[in-house]
C-alpha positions in Angstrom: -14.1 1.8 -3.1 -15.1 0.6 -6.6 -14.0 -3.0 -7.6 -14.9 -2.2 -11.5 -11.8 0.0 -11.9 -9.5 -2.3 -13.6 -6.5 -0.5 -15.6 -4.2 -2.6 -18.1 -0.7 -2.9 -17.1 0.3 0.3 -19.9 -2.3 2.4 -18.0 -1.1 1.5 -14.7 2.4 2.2 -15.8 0.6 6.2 -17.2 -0.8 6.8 -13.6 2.3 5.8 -12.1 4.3 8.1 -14.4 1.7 10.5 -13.2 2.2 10.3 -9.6 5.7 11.7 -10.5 5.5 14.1 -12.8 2.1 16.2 -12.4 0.9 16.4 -16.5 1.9 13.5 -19.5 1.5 14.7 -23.3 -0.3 12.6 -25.7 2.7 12.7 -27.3 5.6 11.9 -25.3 3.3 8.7 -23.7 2.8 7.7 -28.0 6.7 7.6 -27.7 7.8 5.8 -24.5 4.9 3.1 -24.9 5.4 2.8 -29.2 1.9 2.8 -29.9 -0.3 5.5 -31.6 -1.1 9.1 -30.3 -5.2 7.2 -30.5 -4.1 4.4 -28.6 -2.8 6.8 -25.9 -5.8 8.9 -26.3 -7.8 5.8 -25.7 -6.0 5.2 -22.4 -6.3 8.4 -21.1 -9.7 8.6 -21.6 -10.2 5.6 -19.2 -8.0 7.5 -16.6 -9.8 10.5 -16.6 -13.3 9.0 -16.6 -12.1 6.9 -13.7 -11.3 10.1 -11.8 -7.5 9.2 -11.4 -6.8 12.1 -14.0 -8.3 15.2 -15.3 -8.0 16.2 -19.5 -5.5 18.9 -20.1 -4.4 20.5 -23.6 -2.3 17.9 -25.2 -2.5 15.3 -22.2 -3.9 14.7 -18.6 -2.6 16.1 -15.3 -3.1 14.8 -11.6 -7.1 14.5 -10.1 -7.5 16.2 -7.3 -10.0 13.6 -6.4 -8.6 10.2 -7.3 -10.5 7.3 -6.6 -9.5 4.0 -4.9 -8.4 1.3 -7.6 -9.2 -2.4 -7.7 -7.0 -4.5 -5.7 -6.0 -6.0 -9.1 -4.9 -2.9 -10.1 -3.1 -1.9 -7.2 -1.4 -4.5 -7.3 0.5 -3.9 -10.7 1.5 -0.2 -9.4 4.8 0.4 -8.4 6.1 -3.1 -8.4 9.2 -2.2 -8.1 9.1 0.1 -5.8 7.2 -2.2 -3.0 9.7 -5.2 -3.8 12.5 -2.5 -2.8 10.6 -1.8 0.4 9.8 -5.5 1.3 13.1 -7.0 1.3 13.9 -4.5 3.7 11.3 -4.6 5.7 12.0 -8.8 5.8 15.4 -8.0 7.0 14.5 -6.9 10.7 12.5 -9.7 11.0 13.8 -12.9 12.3 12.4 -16.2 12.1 10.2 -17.3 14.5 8.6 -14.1 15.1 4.6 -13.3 15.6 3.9 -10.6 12.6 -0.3 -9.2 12.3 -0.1 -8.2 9.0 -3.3 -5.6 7.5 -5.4 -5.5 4.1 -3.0 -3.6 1.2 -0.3 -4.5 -1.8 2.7 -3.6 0.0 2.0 -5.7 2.9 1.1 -8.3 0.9 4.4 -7.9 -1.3 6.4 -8.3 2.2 4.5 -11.4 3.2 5.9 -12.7 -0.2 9.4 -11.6 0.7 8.8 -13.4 4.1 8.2 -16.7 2.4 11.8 -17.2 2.5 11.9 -17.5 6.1 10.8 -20.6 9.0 8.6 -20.7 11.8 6.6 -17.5 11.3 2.9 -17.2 13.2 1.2 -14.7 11.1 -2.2 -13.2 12.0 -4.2 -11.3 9.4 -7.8 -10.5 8.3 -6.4 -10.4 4.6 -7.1 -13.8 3.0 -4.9 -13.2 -0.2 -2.1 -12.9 2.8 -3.2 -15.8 4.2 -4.0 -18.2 1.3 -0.1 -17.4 0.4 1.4 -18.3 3.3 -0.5 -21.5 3.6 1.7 -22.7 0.9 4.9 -23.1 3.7 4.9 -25.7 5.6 6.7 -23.8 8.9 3.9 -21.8 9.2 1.3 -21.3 11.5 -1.9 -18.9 10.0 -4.3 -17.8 12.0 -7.2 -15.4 10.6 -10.0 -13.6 11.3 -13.6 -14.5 11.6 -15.9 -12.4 9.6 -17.6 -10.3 6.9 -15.4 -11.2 3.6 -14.9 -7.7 1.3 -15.1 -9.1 -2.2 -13.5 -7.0 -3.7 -10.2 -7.0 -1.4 -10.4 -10.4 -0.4 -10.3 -9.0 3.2 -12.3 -9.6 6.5 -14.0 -6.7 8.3 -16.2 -6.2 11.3 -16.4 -6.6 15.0 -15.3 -10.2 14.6 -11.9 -9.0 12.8 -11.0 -6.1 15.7 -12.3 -8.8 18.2 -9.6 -11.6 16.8 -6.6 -8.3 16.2 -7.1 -7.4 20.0 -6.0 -10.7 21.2 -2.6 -11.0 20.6 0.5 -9.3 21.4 2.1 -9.6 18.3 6.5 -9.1 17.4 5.3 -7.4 14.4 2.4 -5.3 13.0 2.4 -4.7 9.2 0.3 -2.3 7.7 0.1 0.2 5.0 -2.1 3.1 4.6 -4.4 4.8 1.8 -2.9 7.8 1.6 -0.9 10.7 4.5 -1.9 13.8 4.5 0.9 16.9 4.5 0.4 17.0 8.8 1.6 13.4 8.9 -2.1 11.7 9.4 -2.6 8.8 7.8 -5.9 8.5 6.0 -7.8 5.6 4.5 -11.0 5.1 2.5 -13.3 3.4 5.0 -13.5 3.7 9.0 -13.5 -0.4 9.0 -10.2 0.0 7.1 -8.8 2.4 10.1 -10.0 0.0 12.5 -8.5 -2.7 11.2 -4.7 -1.1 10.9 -5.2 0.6 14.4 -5.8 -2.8 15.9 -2.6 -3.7 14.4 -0.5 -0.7 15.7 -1.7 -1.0 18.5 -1.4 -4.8 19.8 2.1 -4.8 17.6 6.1 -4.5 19.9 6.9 -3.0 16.8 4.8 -1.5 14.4 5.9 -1.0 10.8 4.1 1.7 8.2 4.7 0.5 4.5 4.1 2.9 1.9 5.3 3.9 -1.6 6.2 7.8 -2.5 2.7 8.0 -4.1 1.0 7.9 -1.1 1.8 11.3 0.5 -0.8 13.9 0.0 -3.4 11.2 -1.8 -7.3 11.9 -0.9 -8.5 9.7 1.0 -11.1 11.2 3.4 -11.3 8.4 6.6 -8.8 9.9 9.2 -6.8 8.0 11.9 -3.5 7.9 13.6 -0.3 9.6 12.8 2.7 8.7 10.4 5.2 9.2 14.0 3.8 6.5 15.6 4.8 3.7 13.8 7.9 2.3 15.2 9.5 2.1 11.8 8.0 3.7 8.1 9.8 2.2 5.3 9.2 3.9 2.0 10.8 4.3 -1.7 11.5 7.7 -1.4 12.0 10.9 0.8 9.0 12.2 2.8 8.2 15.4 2.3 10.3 18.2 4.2 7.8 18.3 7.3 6.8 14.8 7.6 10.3 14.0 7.8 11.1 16.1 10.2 8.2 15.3 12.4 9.6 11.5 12.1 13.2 12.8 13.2 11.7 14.7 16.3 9.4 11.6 17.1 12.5 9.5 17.0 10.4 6.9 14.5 13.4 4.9 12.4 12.5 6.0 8.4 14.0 3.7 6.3 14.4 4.5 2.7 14.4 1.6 0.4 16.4 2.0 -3.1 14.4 0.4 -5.6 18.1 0.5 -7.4 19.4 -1.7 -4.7 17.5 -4.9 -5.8 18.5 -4.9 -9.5 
């Protein structure tokens, strides 16, 4: 992972558009955004050298070997999109419950969703996680002892799997680098596996969270599968044969309308 990728909020908005629509023009991008075909150029240029596009005649099209952004980054990408998937991921969660919740944006856009309820315990080795739901006072926090990752803000190491293996927690929330057309869910480290397998596995009910933009993304750490999650909430469709492994596994897919929270 490399913490010096930082993207403005107009590049983060191209590489989103991107996700969708396989090649931008120079052009069209001058248009939507109102700023000069150089301005756009400029961007671009950033995207490509950061490996999350490749130069095409008259624009950029999709790497097909995108790096992992800074969390800062991440964070700005597909805003919408997660907030549509939090509030109904907060829905099946009463208050009260135990909820382990793993490193990631869209996990840490549901915790923000959950501030809204009482009582929670929340366990987590992801300190941004943590630090916000310090702010209610019904809470009770407990986190994991550890190395600290700068540049995710998260712990890692024997002492986090050590601290995620003894609980039984209501509910396990964790999202995933990328899933890979077979339904296996990849990452960028093998800490970062560890880490959301703890999760699953010590969870009643474990919940995937992922936006659209995460099926068939590199990512080259392997582990688990996208049927064993108790419930996978996501912004859009699956692809044709991951959703049709998640019907014969009998996991509950839950698509989340980003239209539904306007």
């Amino acid at each position: 992972m490399n913490p010096s990728i930082q993207l403005t909020e107009r590049q983060a908005g191209i590489t989103e558009l991107l996700c969708d629509e396989g090649f931008l023009s120079v052009e069209e991008l001058s248009e939507k955004y109102r700023v000069t075909t150089q301005t756009i150029r400029r961007d671009l240029t950033i995207l490509c050298d950061y490996g999350l596009a490749r130069r095409r005649h008259g624009g950029i099209e999709k790497s097909v070997t995108p790096k992992n952004l800074a969390y800062q980054s991440r964070q700005i990408l597909l805003r919408g999109a997660k907030r549509a998937i939090a509030r109904n991921v907060v829905r099946h969660i009463p208050n009260g419950s135990s909820v382990a919740f793993s490193i990631g944006t869209t996990p840490e856009v549901v915790a923000l969703e959950l501030l809204h309820h009482r009582g929670l315990r929340i366990f987590t080795n992801n300190l941004n996680i943590a630090m916000l739901f310090c702010s209610h006072s019904s809470f009770e926090v407990h986190i994991a002892g550890g190395r600290v990752r700068n540049s995710d803000c998260d712990v890692l190491g024997p002492g986090m799997e050590a601290f995620l293996s003894s609980y039984m927690f209501d509910f396990g929330i964790y999202g995933v680098g990328g899933v890979d057309e077979s339904g296996t869910l990849l990452d960028f480290s093998e800490e970062e596996v560890r880490a959301r397998q703890r999760i699953h596995e010590n969870s009643r009910t474990a919940v995937l969270v992922l936006d659209h933009s995460k099926f068939g993304r590199t990512a080259h750490v392997r582990g688990g599968h996208i049927t064993e999650a108790s419930m996978v909430f996501c912004d859009a469709t699956p692809p044709h044969r991951i959703t049709a492994a998640l019907h014969s596994a009998n996991s509950n897919l839950m698509i989340c309308d980003e239209d539904s929270i306007r």
